[in-house]
LUMLO-138624 format. One record per residue: residue in three letters; residue number from 1; x, y, z of N, C-alpha, C, O in turn. Coordinates in pm, 1 decimal. Layout:
<nodes>
NODE r k nX nY nZ caX caY caZ cX cY cZ oX oY oZ
NODE ala NUM X Y Z X Y Z X Y Z X Y Z
...
</nodes>
This chain:
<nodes>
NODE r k nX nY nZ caX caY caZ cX cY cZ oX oY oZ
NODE unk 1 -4013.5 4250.0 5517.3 -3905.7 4186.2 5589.8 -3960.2 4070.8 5671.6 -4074.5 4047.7 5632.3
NODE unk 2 -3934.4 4011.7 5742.3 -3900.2 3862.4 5811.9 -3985.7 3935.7 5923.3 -4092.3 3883.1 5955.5
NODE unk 3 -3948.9 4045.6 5980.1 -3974.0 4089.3 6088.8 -4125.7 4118.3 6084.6 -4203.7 4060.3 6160.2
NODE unk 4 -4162.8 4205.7 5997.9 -4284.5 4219.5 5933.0 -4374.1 4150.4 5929.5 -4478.3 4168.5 5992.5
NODE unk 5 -4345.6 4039.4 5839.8 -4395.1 3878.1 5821.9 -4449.2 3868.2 5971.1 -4559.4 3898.6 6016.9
NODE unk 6 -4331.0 3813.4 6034.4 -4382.5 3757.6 6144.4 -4528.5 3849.1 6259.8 -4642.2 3803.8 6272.8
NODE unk 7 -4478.9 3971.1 6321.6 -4547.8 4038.6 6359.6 -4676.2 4013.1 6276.0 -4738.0 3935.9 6349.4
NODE unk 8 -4733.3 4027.7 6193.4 -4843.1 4031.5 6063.2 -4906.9 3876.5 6112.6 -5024.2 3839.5 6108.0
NODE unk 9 -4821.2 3823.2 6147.0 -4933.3 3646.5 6190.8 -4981.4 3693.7 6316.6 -5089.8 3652.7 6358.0
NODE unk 10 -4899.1 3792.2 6396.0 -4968.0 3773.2 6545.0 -5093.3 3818.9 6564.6 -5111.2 3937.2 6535.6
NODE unk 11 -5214.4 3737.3 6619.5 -5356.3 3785.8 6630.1 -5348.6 3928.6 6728.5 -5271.5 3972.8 6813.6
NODE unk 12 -5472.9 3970.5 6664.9 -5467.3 4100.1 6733.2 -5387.1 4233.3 6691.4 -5420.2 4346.7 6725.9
NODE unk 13 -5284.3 4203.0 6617.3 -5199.1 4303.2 6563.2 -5287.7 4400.7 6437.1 -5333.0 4365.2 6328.2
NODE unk 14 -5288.0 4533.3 6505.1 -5399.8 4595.9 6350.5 -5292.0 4674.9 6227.7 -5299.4 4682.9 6105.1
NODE unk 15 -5206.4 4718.7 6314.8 -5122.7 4796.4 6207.0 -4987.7 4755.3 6270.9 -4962.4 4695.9 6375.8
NODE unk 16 -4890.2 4819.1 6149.0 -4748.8 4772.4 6131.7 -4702.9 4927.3 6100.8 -4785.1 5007.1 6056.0
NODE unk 17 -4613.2 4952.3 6118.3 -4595.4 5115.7 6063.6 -4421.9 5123.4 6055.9 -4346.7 5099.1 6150.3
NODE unk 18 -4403.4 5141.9 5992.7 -4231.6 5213.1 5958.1 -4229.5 5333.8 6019.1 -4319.1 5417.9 6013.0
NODE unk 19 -4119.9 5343.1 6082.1 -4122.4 5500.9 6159.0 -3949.9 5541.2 6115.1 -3871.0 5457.1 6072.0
NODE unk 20 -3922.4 5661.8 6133.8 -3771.2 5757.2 6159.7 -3799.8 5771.3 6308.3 -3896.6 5780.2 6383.9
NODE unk 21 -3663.2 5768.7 6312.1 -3640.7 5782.3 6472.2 -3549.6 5753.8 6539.9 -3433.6 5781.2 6509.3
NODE unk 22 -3599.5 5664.6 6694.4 -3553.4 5569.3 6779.8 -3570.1 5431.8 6779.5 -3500.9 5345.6 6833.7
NODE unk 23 -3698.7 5418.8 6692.7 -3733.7 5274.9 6677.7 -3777.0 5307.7 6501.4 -3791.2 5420.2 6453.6
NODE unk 24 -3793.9 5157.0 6416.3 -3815.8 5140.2 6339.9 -3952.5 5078.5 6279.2 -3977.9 5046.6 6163.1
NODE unk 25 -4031.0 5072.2 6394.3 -4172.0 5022.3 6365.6 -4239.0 5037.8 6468.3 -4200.0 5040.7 6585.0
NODE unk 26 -4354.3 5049.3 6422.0 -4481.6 5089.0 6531.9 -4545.6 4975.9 6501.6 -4553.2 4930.4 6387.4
NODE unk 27 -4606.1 4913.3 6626.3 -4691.0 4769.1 6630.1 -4809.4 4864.4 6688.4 -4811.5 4941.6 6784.2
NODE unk 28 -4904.9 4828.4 6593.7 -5076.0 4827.7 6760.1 -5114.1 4680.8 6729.9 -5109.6 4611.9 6628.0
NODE unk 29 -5153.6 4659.1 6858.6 -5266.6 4559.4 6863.5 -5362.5 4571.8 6991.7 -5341.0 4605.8 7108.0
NODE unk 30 -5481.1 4528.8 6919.9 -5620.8 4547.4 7023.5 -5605.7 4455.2 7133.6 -5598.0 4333.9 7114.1
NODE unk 31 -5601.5 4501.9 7236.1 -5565.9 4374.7 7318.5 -5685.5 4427.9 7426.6 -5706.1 4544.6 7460.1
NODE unk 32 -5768.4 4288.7 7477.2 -5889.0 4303.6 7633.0 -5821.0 4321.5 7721.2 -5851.5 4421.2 7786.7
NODE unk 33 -5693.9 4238.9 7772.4 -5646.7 4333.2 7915.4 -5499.7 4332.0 7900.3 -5441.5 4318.1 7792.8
NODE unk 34 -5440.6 4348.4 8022.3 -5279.4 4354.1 8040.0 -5207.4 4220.4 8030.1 -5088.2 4194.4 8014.0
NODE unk 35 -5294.5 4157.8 8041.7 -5256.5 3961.6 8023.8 -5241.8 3977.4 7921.3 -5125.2 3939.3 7910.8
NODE unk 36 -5274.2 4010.1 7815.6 -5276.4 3990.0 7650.3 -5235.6 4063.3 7634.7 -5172.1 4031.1 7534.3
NODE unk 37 -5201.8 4199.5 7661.0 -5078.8 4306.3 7601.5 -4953.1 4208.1 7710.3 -5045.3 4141.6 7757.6
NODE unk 38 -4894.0 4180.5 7744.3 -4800.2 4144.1 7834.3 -4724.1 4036.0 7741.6 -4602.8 4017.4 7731.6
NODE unk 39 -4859.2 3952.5 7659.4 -4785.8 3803.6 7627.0 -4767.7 3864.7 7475.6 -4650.0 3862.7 7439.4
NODE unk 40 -4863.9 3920.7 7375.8 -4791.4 4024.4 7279.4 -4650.6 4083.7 7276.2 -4579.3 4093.7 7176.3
NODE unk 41 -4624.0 4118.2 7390.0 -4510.6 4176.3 7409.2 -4428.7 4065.1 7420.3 -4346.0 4073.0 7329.4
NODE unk 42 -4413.6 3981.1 7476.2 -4370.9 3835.4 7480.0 -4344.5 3759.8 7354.8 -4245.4 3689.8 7333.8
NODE unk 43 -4452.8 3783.4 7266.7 -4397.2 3707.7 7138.8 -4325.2 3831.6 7034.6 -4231.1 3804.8 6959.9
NODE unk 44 -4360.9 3911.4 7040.2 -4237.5 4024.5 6934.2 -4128.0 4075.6 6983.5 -4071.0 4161.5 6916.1
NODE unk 45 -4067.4 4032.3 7122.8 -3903.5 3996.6 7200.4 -3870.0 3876.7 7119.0 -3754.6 3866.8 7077.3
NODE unk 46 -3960.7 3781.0 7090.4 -3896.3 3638.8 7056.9 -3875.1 3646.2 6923.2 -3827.7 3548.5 6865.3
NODE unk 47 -3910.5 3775.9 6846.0 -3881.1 3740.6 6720.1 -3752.7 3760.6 6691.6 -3695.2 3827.4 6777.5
NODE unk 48 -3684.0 3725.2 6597.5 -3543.4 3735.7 6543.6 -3487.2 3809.4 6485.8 -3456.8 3776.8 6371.1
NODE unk 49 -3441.6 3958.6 6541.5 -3394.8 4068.8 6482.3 -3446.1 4206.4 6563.5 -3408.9 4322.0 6543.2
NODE unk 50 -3557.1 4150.6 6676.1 -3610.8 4288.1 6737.2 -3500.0 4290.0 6855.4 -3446.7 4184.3 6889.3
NODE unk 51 -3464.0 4423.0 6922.2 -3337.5 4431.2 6968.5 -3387.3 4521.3 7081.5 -3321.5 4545.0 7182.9
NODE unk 52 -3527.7 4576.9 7051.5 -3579.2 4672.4 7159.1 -3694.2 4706.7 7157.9 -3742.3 4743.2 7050.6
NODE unk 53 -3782.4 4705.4 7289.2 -3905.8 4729.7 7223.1 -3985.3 4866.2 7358.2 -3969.8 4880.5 7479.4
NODE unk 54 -4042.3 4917.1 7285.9 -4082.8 5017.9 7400.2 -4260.5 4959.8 7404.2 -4302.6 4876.2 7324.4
NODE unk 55 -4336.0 5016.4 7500.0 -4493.2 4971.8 7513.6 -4541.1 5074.4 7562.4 -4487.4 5153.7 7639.8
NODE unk 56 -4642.0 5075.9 7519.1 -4758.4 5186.2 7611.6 -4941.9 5115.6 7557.6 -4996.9 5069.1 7457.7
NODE unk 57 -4966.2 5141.5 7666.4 -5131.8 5126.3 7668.2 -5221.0 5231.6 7653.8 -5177.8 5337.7 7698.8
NODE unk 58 -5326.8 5235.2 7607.3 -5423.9 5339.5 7601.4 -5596.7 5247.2 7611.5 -5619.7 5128.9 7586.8
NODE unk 59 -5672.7 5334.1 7647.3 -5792.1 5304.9 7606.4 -5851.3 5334.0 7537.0 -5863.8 5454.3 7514.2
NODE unk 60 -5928.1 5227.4 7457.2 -5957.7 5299.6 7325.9 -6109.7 5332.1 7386.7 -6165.2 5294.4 7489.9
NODE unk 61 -6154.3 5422.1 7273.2 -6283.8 5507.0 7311.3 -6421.7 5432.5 7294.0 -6404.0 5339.8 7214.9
NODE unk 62 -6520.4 5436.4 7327.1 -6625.0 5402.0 7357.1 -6694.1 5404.3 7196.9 -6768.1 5314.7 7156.4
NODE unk 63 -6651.9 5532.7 7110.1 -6695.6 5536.1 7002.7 -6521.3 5550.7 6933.1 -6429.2 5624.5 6968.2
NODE unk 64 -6529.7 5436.6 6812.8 -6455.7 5459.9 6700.5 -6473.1 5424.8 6584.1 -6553.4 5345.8 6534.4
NODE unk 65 -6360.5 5513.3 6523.3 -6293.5 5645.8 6567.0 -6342.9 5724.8 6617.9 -6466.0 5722.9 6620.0
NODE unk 66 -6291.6 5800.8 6664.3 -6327.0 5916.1 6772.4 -6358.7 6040.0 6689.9 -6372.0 6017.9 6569.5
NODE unk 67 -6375.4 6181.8 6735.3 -6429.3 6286.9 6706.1 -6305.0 6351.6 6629.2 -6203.1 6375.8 6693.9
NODE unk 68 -6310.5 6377.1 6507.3 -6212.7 6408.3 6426.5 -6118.0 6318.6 6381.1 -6020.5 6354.7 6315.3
NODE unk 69 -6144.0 6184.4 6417.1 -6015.7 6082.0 6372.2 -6076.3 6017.9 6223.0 -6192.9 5982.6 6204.7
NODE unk 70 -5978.6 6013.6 6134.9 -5997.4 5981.1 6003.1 -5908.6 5808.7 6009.3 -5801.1 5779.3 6061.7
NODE unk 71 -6003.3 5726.2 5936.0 -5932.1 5602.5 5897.0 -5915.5 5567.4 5770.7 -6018.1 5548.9 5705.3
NODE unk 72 -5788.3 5550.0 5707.1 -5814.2 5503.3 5603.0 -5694.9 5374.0 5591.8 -5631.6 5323.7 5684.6
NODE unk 73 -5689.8 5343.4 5456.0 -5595.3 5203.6 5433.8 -5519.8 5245.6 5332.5 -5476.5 5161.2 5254.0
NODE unk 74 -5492.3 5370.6 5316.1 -5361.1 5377.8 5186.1 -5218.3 5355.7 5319.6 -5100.4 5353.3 5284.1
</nodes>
């Protein structure tokens, strides 16, 4: 989708995810501080068709993946 597309140019963005639910997509992106998660959030409001967006921060771990976390790309 359009929506997709766009999100997919924004730097920093690692995954895209289709979800059931309340919302219809899961964004991550690696972001160094709250300045750069803040303006992220800033450009996927401006896209054309997002209608709501929820946020949360985490820190990522010192080692990754972490202890039992599996990565793959299917």
């Amino acid at each position: 989708t359009k929506i997709v597309d766009t999100l997919a140019k924004i730097p920093d963005v690692i995954t895209i995810t289709k979800t059931i639910g309340d919302f219809d997509l899961q964004v991550t992106a690696m972001v160094r501080d709250l300045k750069e998660a803040l303006h992220i959030q800033d450009e996927v409001a401006r896209i054309e068709g997002v209608t709501q967006i929820e946020a949360s921060l985490r820190k990522v771990s010192d080692k990754w993946p972490s202890a039992k976390q599996h990565i793959t790309t299917i």
